[in-house]
Each structure stands twice: as C-alpha cells, then as structure tokens.
C-alpha positions as CSV (number, residue, x, y, z in Angstrom):
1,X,0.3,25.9,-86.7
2,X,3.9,25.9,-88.3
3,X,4.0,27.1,-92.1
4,X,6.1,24.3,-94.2
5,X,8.7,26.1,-96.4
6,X,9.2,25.5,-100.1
7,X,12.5,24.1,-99.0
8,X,11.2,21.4,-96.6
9,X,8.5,20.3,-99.2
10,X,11.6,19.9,-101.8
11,X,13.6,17.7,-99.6
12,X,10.4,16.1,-98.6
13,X,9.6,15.2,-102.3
14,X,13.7,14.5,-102.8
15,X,13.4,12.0,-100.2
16,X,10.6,10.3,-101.3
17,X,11.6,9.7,-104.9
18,X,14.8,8.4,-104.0
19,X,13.1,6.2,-101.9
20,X,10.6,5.1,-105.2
21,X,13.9,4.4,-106.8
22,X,15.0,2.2,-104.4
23,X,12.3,0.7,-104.3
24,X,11.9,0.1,-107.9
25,X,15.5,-1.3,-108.2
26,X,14.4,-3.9,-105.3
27,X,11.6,-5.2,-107.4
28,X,13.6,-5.5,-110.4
29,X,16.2,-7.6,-108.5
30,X,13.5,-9.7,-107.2
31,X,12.0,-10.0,-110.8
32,X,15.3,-11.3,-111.9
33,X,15.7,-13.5,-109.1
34,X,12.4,-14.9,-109.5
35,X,13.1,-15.6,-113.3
36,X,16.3,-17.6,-113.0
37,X,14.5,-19.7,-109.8
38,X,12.2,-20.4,-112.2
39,X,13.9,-21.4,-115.1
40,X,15.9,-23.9,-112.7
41,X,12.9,-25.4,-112.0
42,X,11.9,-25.8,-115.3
43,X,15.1,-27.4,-116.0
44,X,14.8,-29.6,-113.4
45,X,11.3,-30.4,-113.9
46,X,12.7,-31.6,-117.7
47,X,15.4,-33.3,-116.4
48,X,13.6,-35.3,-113.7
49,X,10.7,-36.4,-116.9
50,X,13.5,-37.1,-118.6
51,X,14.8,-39.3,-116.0
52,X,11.2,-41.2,-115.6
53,X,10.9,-41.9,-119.1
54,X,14.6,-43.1,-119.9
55,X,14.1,-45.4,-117.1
C-alpha cells in the first residue's frame, strides 16, 4: 500500500476548501437570486390585488 505524504494530504485539504468556498459563494448567489424573484412576485401579487379591487 502507498504511504500518502503530508504534502499530498495538504493539497488534498487545499483543494477541498476551495471547493467549500465555491460552493458557498454559489449558494449565496442563489439566496440573492431567490430574494429579488421573490420580492417581484410580491410586487406583482400587490399590483395584480390592486388591479382586482380598483376595477
């Protein structure tokens, strides 16, 4: 069996959190995202009542 150096585990580990980051900054694009989709449908969902009753 191969013996993992100290060096390989460190780049291993390197690799991986980077990857967490990237990961992380996805989600928080996709929370942002999420938020102003939402708050257009809230807007619209007051615009449209807005509508029906004005009529």
């Amino acid at each position: 069996m191969a013996e993992i150096s100290n060096q390989q585990i460190y780049d291993l580990v390197l690799e991986i959190s980077r990857d967490v980051v990237e990961l992380e900054v996805s989600i928080d694009e996709l929370l942002v995202d999420m938020r102003a989709f939402n708050q257009d449908l809230a807007a619209d969902r007051q615009h449209l009542m807005q509508q029906v009753f004005l009529q």
